[in-house]
PyMOL Python script that loads the backbone (N, CA, C, O; Angstrom):
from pymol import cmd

cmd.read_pdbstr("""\
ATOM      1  N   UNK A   1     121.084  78.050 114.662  1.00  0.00           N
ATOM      2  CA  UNK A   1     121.208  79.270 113.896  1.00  0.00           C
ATOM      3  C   UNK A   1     120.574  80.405 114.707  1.00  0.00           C
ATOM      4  O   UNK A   1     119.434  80.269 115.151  1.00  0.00           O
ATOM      5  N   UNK A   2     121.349  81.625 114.928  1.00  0.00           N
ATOM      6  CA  UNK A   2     120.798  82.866 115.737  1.00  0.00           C
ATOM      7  C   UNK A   2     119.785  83.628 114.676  1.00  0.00           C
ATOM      8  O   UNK A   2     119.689  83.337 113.484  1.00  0.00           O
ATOM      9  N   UNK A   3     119.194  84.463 115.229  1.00  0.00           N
ATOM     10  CA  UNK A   3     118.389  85.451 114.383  1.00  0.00           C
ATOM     11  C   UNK A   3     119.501  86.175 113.761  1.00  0.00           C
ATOM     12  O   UNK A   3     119.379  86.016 112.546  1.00  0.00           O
ATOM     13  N   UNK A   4     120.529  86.895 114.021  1.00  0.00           N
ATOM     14  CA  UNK A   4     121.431  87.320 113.298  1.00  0.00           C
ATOM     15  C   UNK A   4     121.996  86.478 112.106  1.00  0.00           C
ATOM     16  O   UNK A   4     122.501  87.128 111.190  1.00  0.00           O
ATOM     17  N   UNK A   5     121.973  84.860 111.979  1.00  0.00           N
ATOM     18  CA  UNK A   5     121.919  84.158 111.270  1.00  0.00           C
ATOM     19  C   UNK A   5     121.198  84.062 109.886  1.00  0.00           C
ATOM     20  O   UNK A   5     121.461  83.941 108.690  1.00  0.00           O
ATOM     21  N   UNK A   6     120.374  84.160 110.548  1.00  0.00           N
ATOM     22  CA  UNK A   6     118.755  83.884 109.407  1.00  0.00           C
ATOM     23  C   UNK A   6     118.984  85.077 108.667  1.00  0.00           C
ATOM     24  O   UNK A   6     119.248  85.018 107.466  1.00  0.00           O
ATOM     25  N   UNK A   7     118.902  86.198 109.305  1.00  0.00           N
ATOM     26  CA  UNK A   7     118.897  87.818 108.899  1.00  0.00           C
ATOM     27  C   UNK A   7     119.907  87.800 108.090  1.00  0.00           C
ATOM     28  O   UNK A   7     119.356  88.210 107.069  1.00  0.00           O
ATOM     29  N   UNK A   8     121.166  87.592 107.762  1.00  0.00           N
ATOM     30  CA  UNK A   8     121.828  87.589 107.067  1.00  0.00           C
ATOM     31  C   UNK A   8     122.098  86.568 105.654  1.00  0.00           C
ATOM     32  O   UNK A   8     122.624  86.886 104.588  1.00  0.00           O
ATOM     33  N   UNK A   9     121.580  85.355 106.046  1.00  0.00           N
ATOM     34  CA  UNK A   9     121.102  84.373 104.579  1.00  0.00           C
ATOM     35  C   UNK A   9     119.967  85.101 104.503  1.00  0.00           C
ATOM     36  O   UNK A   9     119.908  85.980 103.642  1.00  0.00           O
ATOM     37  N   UNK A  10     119.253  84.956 105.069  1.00  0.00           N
ATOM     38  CA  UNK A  10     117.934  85.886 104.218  1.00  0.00           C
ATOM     39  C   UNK A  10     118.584  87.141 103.168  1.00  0.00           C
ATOM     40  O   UNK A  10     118.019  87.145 102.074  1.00  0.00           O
ATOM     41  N   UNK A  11     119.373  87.907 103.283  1.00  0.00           N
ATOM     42  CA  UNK A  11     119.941  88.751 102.974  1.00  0.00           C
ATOM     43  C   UNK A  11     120.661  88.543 101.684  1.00  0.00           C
ATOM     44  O   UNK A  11     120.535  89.237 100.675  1.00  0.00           O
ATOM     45  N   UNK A  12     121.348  87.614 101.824  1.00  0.00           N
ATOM     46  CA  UNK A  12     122.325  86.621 100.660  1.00  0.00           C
ATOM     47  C   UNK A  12     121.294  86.369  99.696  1.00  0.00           C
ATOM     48  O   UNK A  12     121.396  86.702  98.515  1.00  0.00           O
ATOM     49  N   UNK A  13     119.959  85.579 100.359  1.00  0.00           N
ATOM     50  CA  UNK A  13     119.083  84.961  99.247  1.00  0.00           C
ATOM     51  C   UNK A  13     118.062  86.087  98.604  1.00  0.00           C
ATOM     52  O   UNK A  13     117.365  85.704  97.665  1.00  0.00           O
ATOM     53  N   UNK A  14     117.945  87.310  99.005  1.00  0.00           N
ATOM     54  CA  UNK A  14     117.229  88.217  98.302  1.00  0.00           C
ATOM     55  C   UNK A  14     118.144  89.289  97.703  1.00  0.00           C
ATOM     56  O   UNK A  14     117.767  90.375  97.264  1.00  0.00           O
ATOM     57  N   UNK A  15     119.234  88.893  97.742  1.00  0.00           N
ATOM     58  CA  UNK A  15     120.615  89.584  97.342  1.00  0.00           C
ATOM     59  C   UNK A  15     120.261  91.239  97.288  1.00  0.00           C
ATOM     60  O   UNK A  15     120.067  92.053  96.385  1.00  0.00           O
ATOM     61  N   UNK A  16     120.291  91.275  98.905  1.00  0.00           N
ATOM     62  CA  UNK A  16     120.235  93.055  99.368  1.00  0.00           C
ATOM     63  C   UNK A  16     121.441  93.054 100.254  1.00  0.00           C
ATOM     64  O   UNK A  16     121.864  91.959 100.624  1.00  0.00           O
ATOM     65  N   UNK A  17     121.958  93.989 100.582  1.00  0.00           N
ATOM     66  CA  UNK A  17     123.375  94.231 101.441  1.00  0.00           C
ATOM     67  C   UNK A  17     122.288  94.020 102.960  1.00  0.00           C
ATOM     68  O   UNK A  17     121.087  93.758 103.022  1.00  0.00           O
ATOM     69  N   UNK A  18     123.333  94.267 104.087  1.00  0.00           N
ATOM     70  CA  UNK A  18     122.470  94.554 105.867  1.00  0.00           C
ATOM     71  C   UNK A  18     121.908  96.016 105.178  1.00  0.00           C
ATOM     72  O   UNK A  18     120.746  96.311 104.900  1.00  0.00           O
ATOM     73  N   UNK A  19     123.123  96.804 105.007  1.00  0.00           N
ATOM     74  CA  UNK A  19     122.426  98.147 104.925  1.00  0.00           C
ATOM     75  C   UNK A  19     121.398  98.393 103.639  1.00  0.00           C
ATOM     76  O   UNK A  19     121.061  99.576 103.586  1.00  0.00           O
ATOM     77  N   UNK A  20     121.128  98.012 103.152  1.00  0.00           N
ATOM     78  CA  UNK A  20     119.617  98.140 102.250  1.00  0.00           C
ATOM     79  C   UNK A  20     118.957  97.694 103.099  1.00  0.00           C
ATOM     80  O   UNK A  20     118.361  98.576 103.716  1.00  0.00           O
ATOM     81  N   UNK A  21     118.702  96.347 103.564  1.00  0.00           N
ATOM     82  CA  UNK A  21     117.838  96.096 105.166  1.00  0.00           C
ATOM     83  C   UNK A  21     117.500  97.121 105.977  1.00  0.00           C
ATOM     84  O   UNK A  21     116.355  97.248 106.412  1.00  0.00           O
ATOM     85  N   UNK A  22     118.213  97.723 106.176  1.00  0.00           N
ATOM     86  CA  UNK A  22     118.083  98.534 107.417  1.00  0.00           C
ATOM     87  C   UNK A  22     117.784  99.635 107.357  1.00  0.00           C
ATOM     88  O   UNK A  22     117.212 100.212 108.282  1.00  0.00           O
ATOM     89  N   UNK A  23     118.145 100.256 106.103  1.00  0.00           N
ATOM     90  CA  UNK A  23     117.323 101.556 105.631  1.00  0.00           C
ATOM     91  C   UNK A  23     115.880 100.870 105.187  1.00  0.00           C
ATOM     92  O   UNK A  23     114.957 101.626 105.489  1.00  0.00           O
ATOM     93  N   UNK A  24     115.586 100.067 104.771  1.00  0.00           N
ATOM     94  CA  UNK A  24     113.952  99.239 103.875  1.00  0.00           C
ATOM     95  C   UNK A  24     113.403  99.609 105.460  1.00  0.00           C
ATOM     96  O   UNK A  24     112.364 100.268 105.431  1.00  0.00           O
ATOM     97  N   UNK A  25     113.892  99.318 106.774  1.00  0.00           N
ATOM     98  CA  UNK A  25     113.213  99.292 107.741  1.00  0.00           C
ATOM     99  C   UNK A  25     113.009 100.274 108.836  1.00  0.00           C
ATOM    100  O   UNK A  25     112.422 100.192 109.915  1.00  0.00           O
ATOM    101  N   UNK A  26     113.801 101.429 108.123  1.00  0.00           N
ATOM    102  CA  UNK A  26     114.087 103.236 108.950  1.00  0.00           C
ATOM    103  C   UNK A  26     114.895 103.018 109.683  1.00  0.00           C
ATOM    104  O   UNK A  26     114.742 103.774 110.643  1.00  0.00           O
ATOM    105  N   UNK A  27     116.061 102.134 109.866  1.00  0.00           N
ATOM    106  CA  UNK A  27     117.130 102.195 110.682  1.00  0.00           C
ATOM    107  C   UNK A  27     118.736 102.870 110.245  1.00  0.00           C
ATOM    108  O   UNK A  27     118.831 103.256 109.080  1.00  0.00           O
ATOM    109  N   UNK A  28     119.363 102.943 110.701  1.00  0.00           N
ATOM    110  CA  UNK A  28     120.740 103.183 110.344  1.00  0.00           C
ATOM    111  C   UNK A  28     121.227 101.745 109.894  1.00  0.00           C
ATOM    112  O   UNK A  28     120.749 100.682 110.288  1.00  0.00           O
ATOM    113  N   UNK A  29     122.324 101.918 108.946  1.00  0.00           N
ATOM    114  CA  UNK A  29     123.118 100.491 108.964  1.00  0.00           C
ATOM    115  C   UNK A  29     123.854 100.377 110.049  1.00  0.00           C
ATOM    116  O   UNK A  29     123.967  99.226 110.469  1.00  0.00           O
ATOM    117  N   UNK A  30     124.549 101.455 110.806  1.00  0.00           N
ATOM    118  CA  UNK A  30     125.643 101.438 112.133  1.00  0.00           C
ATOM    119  C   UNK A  30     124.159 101.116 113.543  1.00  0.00           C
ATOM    120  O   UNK A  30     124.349 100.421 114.541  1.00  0.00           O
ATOM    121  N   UNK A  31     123.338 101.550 113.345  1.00  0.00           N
ATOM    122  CA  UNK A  31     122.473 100.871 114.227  1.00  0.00           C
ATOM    123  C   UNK A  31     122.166  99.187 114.374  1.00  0.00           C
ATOM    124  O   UNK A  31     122.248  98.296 115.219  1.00  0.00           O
ATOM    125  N   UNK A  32     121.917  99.311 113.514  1.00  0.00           N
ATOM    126  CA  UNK A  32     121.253  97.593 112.871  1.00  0.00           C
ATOM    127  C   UNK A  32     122.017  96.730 113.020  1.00  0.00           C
ATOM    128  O   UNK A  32     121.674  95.646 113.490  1.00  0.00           O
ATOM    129  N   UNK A  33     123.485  97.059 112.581  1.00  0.00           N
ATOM    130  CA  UNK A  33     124.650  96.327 112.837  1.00  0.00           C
ATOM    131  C   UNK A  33     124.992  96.137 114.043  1.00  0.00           C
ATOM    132  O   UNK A  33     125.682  95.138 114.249  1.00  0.00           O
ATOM    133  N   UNK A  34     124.655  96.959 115.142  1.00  0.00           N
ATOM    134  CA  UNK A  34     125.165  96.732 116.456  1.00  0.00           C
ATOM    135  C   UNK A  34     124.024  95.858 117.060  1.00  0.00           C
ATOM    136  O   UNK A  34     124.313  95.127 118.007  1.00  0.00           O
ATOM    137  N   UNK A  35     122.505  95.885 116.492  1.00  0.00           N
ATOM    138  CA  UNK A  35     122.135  94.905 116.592  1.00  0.00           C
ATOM    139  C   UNK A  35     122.133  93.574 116.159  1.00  0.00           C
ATOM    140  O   UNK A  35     121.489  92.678 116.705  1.00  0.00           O
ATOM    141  N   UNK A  36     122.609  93.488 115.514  1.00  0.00           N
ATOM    142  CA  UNK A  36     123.057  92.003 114.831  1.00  0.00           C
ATOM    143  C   UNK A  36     124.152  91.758 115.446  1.00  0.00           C
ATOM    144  O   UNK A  36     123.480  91.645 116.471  1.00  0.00           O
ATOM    145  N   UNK A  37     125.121  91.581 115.778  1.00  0.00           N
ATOM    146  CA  UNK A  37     126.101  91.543 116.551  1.00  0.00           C
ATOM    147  C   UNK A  37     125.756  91.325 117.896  1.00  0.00           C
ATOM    148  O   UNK A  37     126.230  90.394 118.547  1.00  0.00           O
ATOM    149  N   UNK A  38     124.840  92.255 118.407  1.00  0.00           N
ATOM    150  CA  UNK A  38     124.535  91.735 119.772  1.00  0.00           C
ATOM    151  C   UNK A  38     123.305  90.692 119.771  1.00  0.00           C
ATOM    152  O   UNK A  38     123.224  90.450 120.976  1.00  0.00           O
ATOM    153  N   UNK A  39     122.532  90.105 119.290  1.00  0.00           N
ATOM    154  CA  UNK A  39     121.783  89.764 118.754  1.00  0.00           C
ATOM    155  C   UNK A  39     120.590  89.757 119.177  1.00  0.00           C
ATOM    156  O   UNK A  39     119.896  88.795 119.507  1.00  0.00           O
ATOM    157  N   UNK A  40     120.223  91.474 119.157  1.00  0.00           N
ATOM    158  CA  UNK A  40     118.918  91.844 119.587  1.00  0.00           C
ATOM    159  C   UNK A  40     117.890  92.297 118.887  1.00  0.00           C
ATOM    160  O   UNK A  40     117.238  93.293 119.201  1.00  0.00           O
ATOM    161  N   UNK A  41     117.693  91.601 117.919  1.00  0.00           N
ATOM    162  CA  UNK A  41     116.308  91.462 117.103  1.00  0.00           C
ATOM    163  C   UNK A  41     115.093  91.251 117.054  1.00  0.00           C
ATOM    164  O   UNK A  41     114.630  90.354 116.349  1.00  0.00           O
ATOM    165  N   UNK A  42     114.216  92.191 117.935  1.00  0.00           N
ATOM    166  CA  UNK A  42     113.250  91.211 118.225  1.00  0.00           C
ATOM    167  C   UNK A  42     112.279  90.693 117.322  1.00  0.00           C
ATOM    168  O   UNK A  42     112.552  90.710 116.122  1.00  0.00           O
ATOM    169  N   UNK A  43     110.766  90.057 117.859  1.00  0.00           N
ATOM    170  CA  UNK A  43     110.260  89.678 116.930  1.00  0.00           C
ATOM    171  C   UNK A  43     109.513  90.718 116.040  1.00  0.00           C
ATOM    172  O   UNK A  43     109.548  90.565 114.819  1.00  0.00           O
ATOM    173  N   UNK A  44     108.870  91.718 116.561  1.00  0.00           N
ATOM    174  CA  UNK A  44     108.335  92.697 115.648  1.00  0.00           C
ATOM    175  C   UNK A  44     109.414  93.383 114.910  1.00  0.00           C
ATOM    176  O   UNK A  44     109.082  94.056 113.934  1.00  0.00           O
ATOM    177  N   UNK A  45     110.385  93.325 115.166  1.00  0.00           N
ATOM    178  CA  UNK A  45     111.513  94.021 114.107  1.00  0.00           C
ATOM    179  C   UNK A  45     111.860  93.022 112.840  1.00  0.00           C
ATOM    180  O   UNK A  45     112.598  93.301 111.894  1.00  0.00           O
ATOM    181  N   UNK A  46     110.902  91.366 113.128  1.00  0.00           N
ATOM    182  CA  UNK A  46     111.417  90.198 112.295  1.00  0.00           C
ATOM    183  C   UNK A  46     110.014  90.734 111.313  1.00  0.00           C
ATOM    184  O   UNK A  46     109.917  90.813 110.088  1.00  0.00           O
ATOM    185  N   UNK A  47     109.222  90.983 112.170  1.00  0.00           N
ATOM    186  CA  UNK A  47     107.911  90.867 111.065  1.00  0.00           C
ATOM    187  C   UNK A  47     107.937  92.287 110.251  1.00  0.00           C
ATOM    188  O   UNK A  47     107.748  92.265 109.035  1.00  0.00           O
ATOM    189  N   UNK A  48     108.206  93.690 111.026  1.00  0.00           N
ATOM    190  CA  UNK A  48     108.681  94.248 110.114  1.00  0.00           C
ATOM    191  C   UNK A  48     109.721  94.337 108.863  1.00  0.00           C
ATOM    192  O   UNK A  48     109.518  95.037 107.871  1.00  0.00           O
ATOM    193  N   UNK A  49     110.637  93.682 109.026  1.00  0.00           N
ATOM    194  CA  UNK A  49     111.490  93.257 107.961  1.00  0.00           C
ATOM    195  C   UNK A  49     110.734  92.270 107.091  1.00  0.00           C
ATOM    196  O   UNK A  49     110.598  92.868 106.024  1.00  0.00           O
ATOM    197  N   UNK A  50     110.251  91.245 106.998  1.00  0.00           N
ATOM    198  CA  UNK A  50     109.247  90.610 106.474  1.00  0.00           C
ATOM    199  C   UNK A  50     108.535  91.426 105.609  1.00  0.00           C
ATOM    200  O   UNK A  50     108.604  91.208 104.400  1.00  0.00           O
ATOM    201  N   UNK A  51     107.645  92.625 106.185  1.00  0.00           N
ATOM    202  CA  UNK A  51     106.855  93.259 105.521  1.00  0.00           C
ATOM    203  C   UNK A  51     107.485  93.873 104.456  1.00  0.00           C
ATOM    204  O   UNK A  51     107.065  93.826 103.299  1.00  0.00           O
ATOM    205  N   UNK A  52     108.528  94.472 104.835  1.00  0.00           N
ATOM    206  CA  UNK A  52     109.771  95.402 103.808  1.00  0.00           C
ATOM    207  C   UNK A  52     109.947  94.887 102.500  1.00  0.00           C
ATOM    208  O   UNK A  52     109.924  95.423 101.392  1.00  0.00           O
ATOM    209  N   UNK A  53     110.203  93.229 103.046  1.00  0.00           N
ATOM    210  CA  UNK A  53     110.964  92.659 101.937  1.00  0.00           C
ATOM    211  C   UNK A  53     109.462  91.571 101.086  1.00  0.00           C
ATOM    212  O   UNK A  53     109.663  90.500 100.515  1.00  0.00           O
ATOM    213  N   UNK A  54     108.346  92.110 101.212  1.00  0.00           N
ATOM    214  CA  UNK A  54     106.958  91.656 100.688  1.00  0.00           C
ATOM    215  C   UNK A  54     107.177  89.708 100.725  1.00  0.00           C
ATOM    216  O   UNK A  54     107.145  88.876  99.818  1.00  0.00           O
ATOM    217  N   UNK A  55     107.426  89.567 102.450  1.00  0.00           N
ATOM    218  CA  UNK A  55     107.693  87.639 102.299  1.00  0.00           C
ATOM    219  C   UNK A  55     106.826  87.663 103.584  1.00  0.00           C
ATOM    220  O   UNK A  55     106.157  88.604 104.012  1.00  0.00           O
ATOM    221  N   UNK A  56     107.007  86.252 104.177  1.00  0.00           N
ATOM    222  CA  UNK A  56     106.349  85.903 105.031  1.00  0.00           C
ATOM    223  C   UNK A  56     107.281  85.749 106.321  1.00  0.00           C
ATOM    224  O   UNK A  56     108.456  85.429 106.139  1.00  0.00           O
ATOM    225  N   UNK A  57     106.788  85.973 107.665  1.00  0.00           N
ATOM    226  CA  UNK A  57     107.150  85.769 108.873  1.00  0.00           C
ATOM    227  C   UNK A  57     106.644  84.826 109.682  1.00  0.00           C
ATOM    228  O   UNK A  57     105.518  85.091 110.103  1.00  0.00           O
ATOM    229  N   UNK A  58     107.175  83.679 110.080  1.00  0.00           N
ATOM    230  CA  UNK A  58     106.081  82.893 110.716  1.00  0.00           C
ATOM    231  C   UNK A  58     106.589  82.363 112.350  1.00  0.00           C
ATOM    232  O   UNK A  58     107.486  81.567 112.072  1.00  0.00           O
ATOM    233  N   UNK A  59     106.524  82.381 113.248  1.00  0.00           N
ATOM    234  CA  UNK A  59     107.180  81.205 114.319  1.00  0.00           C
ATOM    235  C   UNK A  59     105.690  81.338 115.277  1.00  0.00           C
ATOM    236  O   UNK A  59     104.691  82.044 115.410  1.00  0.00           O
ATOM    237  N   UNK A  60     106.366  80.096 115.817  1.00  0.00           N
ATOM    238  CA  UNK A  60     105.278  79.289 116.597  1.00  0.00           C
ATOM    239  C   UNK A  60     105.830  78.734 117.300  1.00  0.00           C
ATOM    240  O   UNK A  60     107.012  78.396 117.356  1.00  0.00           O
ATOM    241  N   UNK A  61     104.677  78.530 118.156  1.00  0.00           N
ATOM    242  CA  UNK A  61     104.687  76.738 119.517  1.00  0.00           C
ATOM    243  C   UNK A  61     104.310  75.751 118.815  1.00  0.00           C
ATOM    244  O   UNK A  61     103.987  75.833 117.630  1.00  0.00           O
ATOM    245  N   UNK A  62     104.318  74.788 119.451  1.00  0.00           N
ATOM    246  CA  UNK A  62     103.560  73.389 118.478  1.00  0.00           C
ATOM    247  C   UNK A  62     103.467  72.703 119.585  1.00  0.00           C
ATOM    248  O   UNK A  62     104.501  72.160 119.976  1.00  0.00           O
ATOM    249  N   UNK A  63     102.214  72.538 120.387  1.00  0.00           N
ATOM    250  CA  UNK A  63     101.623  71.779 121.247  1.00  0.00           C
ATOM    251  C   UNK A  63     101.414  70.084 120.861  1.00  0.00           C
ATOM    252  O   UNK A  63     101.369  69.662 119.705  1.00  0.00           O
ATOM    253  N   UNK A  64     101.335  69.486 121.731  1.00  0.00           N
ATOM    254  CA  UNK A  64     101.473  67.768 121.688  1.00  0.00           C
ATOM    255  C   UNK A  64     100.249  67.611 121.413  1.00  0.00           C
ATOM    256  O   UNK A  64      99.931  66.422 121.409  1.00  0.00           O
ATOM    257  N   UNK A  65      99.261  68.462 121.134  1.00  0.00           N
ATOM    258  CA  UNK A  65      97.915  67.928 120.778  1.00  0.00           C
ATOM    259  C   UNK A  65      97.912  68.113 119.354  1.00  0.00           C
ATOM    260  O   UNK A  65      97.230  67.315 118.710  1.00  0.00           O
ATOM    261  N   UNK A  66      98.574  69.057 118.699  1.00  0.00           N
ATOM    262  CA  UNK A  66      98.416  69.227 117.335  1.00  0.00           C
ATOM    263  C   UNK A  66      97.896  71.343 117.198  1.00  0.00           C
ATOM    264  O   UNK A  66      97.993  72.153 116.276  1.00  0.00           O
ATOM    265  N   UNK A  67      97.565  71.407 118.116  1.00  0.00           N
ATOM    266  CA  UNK A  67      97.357  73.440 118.598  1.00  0.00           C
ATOM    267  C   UNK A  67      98.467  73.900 118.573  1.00  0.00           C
ATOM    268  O   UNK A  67      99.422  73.246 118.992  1.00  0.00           O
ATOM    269  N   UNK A  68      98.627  75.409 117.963  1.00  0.00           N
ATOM    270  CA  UNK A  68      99.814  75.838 118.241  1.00  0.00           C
ATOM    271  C   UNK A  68     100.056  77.312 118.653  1.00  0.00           C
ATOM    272  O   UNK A  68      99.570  77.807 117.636  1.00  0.00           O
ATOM    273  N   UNK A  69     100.479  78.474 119.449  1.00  0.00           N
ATOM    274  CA  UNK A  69     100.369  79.669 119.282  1.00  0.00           C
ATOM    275  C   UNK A  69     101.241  80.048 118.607  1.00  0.00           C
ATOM    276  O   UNK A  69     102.368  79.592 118.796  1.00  0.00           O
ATOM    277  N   UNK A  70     100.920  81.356 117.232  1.00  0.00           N
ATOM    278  CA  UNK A  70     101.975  81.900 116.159  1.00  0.00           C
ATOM    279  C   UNK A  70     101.674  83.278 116.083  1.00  0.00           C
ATOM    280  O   UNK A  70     100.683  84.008 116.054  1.00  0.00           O
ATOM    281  N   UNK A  71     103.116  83.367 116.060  1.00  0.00           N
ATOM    282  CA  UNK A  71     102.826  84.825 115.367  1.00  0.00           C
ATOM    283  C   UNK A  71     103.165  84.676 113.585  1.00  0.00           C
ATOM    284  O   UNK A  71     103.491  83.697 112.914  1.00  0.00           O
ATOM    285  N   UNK A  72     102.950  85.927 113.266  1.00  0.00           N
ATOM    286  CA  UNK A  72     102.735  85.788 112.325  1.00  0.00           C
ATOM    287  C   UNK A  72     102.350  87.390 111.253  1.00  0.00           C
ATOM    288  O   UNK A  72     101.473  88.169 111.625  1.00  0.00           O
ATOM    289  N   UNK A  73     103.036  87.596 110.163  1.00  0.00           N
ATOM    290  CA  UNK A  73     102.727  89.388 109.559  1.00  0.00           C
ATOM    291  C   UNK A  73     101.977  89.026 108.495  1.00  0.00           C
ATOM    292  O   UNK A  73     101.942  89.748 107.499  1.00  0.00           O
ATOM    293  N   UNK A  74     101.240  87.790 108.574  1.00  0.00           N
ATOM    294  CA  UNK A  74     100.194  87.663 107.344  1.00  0.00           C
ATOM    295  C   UNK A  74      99.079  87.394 108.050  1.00  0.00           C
ATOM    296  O   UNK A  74      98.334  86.559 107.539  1.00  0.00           O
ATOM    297  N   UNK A  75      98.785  87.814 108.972  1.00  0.00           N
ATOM    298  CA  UNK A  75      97.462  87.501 110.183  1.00  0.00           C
ATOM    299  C   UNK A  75      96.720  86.227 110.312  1.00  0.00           C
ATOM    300  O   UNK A  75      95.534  85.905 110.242  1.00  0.00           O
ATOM    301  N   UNK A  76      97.775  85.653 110.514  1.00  0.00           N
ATOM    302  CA  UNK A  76      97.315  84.067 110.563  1.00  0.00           C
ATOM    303  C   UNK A  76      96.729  83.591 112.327  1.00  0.00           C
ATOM    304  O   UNK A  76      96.345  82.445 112.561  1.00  0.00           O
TER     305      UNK A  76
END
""", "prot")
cmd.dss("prot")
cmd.show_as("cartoon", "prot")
cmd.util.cbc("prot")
cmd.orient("prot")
C-alpha cells in the first residue's frame, strides 16, 4: 500500500473528501492532488495531517534487539 493509499482510506474512514484534507492542512485540493498522484507525501506532511484530523501518526524501525527509531506527532 503507497502513502497515497493510506491517505485516501484514511479519508473513506473519517468520511472527509481529499479536498477537506487538504484545505484542514492549508493546501489547495489541485495541489494535494498532484501530490497524491505523484506520490509525494512526505512524512511531516503525514504528521501534519494527523494533527488536523486530532489521530495519531506513528512509523518506525524495529531493530532485532527489540529498540526501535519512531517518529511520531504524539512525542513519543
Amino acid at each position: 500500500m503507497t502513502t497515497s493509499d493510506m491517505i485516501r482510506e484514511l479519508c473513506e474512514k473519517m468520511n472527509i473528501s481529499i479536498s477537506e484534507l487538504a484545505r484542514r492542512i492549508g493546501q489547495t485540493p489541485q495541489n494535494f492532488n498532484k501530490k497524491l498522484q505523484r506520490g509525494t507525501v512526505s512524512v511531516e506532511e503525514m504528521i501534519i495531517i494527523a494533527d488536523a484530523l486530532g489521530i495519531t501518526f506513528e512509523q518506525r524501525f524495529v531493530i532485532e534487539n527489540g529498540s526501535f527509531i519512531q517518529i511520531s506527532n504524539k512525542g513519543n
